[in-house]
Backbone atoms as SQL, in Angstrom:
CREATE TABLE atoms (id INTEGER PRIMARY KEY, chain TEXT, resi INTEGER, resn TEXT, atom TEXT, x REAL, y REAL, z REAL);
INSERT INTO atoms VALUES
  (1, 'A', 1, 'UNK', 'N', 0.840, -1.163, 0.000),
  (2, 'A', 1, 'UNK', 'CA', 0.000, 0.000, 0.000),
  (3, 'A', 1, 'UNK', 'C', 0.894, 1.238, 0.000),
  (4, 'A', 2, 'UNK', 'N', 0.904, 2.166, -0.782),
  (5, 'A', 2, 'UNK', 'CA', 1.487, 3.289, -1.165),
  (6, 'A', 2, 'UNK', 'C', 0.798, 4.304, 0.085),
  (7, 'A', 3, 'UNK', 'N', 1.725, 4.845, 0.681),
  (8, 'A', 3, 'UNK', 'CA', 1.406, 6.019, 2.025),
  (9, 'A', 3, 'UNK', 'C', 1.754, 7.587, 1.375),
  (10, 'A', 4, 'UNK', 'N', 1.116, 8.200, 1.077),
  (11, 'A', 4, 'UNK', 'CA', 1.342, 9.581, 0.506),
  (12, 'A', 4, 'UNK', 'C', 1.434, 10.641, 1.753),
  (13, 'A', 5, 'UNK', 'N', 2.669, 11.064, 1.020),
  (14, 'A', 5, 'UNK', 'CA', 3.310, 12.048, 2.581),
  (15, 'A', 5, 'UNK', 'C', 3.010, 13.410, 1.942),
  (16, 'A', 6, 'UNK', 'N', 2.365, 14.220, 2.522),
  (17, 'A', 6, 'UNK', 'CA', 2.098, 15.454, 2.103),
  (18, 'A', 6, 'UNK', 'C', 3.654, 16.220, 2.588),
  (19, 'A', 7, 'UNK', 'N', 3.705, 17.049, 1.669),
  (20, 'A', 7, 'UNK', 'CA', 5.183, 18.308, 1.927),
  (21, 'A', 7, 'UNK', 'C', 4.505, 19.041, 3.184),
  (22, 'A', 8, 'UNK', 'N', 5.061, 19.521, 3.812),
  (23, 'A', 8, 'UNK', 'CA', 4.717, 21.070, 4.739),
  (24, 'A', 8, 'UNK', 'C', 5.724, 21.949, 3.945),
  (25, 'A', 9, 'UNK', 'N', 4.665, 23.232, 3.722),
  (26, 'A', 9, 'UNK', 'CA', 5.501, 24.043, 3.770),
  (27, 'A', 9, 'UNK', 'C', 5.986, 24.793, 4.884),
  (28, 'A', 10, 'UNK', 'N', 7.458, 25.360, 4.358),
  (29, 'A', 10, 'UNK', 'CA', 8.173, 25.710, 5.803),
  (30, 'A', 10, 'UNK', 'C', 7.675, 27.187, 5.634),
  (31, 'A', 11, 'UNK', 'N', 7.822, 27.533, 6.627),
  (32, 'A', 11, 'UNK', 'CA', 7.446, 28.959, 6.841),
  (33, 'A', 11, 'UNK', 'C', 8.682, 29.880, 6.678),
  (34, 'A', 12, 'UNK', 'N', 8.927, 31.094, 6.415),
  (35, 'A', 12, 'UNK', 'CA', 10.230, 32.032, 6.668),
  (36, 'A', 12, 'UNK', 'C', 10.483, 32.011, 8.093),
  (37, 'A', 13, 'UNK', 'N', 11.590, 32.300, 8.398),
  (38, 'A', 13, 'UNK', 'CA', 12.264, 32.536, 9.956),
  (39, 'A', 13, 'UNK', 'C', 11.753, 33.961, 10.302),
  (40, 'A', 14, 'UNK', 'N', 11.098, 33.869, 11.567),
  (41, 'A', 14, 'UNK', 'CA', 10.587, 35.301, 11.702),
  (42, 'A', 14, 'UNK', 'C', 11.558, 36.380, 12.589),
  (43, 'A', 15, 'UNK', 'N', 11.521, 37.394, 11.791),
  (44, 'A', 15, 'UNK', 'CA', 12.698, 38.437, 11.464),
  (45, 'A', 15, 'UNK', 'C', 13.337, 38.678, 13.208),
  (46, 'A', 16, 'UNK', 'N', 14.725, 39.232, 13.220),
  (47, 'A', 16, 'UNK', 'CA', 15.519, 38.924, 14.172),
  (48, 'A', 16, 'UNK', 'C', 16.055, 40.276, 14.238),
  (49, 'A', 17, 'UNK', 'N', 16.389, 40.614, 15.162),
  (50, 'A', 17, 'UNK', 'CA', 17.164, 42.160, 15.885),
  (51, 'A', 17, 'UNK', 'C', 17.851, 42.255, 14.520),
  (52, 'A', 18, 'UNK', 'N', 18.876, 41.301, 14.596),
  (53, 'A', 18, 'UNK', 'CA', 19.782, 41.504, 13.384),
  (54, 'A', 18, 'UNK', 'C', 19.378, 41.963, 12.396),
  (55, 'A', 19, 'UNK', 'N', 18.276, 41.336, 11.597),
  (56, 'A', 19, 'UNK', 'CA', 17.863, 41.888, 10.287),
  (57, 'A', 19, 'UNK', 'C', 17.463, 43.366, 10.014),
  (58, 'A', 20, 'UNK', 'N', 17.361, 44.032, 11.508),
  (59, 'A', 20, 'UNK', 'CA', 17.103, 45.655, 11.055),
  (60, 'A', 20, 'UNK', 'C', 18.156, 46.308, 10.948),
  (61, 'A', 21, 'UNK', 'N', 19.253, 45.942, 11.460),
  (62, 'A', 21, 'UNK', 'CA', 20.996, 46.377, 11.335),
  (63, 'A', 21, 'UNK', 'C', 20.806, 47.087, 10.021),
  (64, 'A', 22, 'UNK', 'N', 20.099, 46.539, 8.773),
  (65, 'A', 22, 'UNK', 'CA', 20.945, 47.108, 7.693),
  (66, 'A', 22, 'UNK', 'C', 20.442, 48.728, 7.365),
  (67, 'A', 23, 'UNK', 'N', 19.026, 49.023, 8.159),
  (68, 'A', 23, 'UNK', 'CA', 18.777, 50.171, 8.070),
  (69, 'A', 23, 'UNK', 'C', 19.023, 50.700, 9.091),
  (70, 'A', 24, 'UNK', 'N', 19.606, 52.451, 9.268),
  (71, 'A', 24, 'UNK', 'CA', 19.519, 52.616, 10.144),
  (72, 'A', 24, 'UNK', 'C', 20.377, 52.778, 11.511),
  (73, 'A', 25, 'UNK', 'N', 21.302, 51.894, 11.318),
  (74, 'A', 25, 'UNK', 'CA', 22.012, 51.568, 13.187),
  (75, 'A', 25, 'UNK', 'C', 23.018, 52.340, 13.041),
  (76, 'A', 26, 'UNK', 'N', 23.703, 52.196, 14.063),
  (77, 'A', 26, 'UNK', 'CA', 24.399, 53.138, 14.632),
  (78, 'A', 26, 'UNK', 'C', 25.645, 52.387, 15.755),
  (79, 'A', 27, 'UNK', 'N', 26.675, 53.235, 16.402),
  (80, 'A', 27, 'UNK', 'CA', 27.340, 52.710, 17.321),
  (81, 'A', 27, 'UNK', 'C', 26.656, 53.411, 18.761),
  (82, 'A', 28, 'UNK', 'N', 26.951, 52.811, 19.785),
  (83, 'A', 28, 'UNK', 'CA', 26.616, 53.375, 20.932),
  (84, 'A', 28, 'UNK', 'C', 26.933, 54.673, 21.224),
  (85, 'A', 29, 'UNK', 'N', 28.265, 54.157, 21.026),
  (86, 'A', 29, 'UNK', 'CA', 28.836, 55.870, 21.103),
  (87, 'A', 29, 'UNK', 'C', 28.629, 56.823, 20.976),
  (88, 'A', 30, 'UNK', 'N', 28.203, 56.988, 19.177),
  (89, 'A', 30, 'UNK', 'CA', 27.027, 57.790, 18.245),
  (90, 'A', 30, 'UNK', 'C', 25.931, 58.215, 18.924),
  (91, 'A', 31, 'UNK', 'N', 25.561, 58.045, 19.932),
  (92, 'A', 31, 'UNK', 'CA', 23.971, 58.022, 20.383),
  (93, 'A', 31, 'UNK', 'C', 24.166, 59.522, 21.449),
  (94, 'A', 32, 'UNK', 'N', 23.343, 60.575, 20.919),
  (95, 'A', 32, 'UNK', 'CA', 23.399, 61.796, 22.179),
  (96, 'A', 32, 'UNK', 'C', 22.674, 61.360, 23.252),
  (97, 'A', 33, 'UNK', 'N', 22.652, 62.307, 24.516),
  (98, 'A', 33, 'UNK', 'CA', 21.977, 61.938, 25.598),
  (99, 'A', 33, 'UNK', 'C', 20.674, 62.107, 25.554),
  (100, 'A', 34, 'UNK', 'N', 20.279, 61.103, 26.151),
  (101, 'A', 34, 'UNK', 'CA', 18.419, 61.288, 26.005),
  (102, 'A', 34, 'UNK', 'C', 17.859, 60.175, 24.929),
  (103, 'A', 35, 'UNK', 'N', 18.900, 59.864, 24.203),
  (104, 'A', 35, 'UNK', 'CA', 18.536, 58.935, 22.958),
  (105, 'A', 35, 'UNK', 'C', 18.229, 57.476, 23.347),
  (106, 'A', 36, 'UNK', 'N', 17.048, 56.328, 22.462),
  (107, 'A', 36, 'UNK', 'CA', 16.727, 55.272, 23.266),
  (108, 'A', 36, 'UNK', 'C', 16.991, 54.440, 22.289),
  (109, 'A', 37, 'UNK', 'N', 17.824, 53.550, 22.178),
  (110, 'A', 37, 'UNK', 'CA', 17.813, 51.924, 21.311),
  (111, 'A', 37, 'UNK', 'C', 17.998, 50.792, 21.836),
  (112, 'A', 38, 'UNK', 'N', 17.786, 50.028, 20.781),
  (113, 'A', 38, 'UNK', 'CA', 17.872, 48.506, 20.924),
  (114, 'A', 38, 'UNK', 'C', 19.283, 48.038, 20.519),
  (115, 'A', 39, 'UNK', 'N', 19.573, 47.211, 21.577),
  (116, 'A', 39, 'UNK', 'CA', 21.012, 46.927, 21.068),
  (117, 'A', 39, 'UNK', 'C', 21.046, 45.687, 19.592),
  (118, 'A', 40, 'UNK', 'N', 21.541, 45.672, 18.651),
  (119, 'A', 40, 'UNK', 'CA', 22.035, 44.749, 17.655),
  (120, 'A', 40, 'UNK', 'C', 22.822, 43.442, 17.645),
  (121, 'A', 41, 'UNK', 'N', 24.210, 44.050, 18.418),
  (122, 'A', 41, 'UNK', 'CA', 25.202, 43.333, 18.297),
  (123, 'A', 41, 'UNK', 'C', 26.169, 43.931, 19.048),
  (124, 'A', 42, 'UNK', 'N', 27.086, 43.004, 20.198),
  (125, 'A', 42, 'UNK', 'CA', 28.387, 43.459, 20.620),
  (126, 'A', 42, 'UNK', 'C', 29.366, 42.991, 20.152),
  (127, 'A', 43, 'UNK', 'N', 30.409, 43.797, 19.863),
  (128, 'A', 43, 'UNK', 'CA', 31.553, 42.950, 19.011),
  (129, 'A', 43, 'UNK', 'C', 32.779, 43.449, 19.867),
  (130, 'A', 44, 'UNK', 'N', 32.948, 42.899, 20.758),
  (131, 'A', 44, 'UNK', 'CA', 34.003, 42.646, 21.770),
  (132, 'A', 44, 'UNK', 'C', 34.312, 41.396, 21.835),
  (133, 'A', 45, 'UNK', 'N', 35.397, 41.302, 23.161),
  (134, 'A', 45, 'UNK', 'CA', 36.252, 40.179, 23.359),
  (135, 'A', 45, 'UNK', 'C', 35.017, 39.253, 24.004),
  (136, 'A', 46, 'UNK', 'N', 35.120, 38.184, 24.309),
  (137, 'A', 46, 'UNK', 'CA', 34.519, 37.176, 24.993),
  (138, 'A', 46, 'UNK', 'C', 34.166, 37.399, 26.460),
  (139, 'A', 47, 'UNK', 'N', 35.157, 37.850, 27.066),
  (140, 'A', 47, 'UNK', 'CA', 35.111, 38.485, 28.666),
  (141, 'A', 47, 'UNK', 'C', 34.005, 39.899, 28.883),
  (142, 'A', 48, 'UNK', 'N', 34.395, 40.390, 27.462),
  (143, 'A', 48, 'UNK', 'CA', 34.015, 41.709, 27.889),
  (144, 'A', 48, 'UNK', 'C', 32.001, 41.359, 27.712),
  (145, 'A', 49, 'UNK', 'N', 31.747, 40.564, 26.753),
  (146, 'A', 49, 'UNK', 'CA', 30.783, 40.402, 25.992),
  (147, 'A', 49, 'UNK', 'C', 29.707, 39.530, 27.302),
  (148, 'A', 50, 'UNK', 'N', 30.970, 38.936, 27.940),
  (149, 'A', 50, 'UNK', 'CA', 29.919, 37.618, 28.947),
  (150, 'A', 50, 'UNK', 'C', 29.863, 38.635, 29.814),
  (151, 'A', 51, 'UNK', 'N', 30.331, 39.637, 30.425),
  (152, 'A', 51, 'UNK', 'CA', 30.372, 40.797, 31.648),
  (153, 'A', 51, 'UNK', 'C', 29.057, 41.275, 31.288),
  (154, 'A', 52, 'UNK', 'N', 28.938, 41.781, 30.107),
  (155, 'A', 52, 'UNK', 'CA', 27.784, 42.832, 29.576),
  (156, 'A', 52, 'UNK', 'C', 26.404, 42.278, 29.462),
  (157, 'A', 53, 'UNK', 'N', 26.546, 40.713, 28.885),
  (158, 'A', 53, 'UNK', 'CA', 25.490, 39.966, 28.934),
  (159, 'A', 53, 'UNK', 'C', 24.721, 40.284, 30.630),
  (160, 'A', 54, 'UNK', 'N', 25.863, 39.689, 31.616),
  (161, 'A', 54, 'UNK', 'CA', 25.400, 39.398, 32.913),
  (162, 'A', 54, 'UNK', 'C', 24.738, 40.751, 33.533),
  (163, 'A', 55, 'UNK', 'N', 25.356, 41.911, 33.144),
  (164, 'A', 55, 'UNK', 'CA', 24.725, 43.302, 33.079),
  (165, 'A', 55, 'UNK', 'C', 23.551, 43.814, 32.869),
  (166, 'A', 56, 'UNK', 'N', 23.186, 42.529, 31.506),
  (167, 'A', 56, 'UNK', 'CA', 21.875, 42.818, 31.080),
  (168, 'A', 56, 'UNK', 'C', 21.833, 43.411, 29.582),
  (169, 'A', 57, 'UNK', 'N', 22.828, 44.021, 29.254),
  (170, 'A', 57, 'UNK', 'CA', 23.020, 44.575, 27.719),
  (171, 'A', 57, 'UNK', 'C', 23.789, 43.165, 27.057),
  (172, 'A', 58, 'UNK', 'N', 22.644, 42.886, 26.612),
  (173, 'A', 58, 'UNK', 'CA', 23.021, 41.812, 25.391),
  (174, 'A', 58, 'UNK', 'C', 21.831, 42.382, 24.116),
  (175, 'A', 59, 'UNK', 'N', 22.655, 41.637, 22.917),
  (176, 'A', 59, 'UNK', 'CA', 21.438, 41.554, 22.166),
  (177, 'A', 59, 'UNK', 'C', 19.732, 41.684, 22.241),
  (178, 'A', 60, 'UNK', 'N', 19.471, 42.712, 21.843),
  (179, 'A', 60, 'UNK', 'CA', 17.680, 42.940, 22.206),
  (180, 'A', 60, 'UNK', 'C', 16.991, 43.266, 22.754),
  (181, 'A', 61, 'UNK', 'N', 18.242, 44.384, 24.062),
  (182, 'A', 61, 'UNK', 'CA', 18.056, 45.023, 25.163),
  (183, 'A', 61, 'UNK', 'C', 17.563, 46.296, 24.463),
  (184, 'A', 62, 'UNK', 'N', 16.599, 46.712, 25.241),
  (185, 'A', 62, 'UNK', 'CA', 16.218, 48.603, 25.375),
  (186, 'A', 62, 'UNK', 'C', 17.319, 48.783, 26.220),
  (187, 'A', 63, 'UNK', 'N', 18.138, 50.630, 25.687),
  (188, 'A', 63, 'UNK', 'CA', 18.829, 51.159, 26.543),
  (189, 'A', 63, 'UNK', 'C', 18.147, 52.627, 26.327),
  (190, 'A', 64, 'UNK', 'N', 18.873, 53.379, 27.188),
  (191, 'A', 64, 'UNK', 'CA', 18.486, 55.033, 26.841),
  (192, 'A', 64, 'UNK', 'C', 19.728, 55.319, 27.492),
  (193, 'A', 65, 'UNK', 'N', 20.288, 56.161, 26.553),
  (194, 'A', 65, 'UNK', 'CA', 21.500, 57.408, 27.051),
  (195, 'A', 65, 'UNK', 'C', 20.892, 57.942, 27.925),
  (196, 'A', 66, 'UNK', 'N', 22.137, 57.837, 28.964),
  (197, 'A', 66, 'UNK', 'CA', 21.751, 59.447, 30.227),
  (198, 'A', 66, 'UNK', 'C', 22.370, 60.454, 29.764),
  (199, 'A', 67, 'UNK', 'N', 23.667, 60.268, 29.513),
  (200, 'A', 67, 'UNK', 'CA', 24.964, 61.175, 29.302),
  (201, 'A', 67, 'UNK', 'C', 25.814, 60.784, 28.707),
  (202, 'A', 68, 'UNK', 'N', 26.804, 61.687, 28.092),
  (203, 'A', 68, 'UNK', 'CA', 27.691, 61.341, 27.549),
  (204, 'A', 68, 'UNK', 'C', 29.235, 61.803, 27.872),
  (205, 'A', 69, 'UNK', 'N', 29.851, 62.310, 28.688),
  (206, 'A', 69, 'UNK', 'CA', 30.749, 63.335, 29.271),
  (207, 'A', 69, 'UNK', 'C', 31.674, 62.243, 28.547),
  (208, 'A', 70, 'UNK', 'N', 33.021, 63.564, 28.956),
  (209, 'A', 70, 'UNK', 'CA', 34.010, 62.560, 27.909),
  (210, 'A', 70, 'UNK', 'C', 34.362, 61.412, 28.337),
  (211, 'A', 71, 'UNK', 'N', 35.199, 60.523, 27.169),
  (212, 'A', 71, 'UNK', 'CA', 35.582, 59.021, 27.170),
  (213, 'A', 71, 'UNK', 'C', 34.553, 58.010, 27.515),
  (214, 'A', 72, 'UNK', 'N', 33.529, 58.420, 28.145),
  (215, 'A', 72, 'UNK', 'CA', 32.324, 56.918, 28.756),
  (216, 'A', 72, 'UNK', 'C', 30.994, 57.670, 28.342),
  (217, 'A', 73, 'UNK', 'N', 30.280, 56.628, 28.685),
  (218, 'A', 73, 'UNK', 'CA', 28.546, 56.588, 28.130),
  (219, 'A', 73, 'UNK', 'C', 27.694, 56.125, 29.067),
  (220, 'A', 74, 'UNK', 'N', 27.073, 57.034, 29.503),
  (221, 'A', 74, 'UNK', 'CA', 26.131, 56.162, 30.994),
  (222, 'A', 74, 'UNK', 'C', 24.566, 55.888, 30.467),
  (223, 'A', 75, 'UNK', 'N', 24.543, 55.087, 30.483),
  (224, 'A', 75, 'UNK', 'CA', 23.027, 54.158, 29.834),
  (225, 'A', 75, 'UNK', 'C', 22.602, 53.606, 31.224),
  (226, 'A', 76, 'UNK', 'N', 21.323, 53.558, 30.286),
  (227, 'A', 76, 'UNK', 'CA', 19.672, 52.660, 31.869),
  (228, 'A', 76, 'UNK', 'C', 19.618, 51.701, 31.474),
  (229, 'A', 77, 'UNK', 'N', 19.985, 50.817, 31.528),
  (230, 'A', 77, 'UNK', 'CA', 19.685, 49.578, 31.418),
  (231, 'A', 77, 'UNK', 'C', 18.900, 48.615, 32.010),
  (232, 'A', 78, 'UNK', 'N', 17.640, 48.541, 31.894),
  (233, 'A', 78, 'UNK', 'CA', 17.074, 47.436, 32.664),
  (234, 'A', 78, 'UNK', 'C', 16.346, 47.860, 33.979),
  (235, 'A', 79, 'UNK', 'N', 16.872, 49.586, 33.786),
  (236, 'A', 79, 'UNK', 'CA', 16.815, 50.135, 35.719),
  (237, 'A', 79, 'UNK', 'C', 17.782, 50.144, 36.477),
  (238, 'A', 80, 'UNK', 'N', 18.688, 49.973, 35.631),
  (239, 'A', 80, 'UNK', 'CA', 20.569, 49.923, 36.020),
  (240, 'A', 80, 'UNK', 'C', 20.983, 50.789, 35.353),
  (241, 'A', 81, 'UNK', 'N', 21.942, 51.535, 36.296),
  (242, 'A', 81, 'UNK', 'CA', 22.555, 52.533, 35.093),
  (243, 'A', 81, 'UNK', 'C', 24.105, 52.174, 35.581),
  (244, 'A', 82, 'UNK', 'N', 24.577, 52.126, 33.613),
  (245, 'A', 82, 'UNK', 'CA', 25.718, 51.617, 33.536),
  (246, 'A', 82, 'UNK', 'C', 26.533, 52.308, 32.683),
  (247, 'A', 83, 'UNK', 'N', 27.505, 52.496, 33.181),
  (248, 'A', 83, 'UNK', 'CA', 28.522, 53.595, 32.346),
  (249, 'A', 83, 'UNK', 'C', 30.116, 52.806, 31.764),
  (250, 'A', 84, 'UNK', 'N', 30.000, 53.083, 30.200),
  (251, 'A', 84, 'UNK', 'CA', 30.938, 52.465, 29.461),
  (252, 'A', 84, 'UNK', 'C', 31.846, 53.210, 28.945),
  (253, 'A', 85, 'UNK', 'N', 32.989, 52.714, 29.105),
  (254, 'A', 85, 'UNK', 'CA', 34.350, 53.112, 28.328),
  (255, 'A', 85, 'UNK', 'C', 33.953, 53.777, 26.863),
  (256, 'A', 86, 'UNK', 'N', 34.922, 54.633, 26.174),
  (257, 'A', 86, 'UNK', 'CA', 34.359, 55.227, 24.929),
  (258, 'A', 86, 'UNK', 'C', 34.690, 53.650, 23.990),
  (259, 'A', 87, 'UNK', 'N', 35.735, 52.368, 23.828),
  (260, 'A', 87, 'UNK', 'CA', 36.106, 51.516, 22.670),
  (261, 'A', 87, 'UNK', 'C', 35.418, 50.785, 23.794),
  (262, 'A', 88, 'UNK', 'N', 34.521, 50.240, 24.568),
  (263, 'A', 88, 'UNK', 'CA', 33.361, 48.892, 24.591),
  (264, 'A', 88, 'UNK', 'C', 32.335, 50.054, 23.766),
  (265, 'A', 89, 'UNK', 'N', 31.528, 51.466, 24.472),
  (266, 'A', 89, 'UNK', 'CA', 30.437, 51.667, 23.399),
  (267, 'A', 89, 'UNK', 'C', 30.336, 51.799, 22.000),
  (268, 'A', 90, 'UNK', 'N', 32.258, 51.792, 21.526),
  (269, 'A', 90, 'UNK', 'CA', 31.932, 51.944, 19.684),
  (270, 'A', 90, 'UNK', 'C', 31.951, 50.506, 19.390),
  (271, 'A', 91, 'UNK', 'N', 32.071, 49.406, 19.895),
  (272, 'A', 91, 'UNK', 'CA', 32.121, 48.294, 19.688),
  (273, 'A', 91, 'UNK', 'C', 30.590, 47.476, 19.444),
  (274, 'A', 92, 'UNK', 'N', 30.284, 48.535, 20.420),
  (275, 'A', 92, 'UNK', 'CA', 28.462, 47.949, 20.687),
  (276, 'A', 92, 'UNK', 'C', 27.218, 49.024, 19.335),
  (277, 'A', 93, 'UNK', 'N', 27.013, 48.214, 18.141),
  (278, 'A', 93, 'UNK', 'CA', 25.848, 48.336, 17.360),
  (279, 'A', 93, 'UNK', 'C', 24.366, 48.213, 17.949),
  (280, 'A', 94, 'UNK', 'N', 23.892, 49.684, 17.741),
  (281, 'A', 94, 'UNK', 'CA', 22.476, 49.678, 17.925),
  (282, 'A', 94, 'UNK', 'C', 21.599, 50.201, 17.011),
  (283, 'A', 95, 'UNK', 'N', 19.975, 50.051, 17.105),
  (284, 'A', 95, 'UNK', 'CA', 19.365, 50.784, 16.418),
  (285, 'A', 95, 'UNK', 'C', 18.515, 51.902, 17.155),
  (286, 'A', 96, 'UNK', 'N', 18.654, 52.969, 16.752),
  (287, 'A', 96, 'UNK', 'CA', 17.730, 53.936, 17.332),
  (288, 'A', 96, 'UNK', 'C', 16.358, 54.019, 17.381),
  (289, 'A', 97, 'UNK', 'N', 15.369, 54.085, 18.393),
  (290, 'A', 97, 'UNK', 'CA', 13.893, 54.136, 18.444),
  (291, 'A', 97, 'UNK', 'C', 13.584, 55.403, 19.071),
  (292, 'A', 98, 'UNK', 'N', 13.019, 55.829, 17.549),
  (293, 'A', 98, 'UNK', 'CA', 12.070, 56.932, 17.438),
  (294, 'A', 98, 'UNK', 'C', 10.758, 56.985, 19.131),
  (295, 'A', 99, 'UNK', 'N', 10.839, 58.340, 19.586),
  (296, 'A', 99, 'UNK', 'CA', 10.535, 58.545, 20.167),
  (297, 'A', 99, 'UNK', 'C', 8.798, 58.823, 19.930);
């Protein structure tokens, strides 16, 4: 007896932080005070990247600039405010959300 297997179709992968990167983003750094995004991508060392995770700024986090005074960047994170070196925030890709 012949068993007929119907196909499924697969569905597309539904869209990912990443995929808005190409419009649009920015470095942390880039960001004036008062400004609110979503983070993209960190492209640091491994240490620095597992620190930031545990912080709470990983991939897909809301942040908002507080300030920017020289060399560091103090962001809200989560209800944490966390202030970064000027080469971790150019390292860190975000996208900006319109207010």
């Amino acid at each position: 007896m012949l068993r007929l297997l119907s196909r499924r179709k697969r569905l597309p992968a539904p869209p990912t932080v990443a995929a808005d990167a190409a419009v649009g983003s920015c470095t942390l750094a880039a960001c004036a005070a008062g400004a609110r995004a979503t983070v993209l991508a960190v492209h640091c060392g491994e240490a620095e990247a597992c620190r930031l995770r545990a912080l709470g700024l990983c991939e897909g986090a809301s942040v908002s600039v507080l300030d920017t005074p020289r060399h560091c960047t103090l962001l809200n994170v989560r209800g944490s405010r966390l202030a970064l070196g000027s080469a971790i925030s150019a390292a860190i890709t975000v996208l900006p959300v319109a207010r």
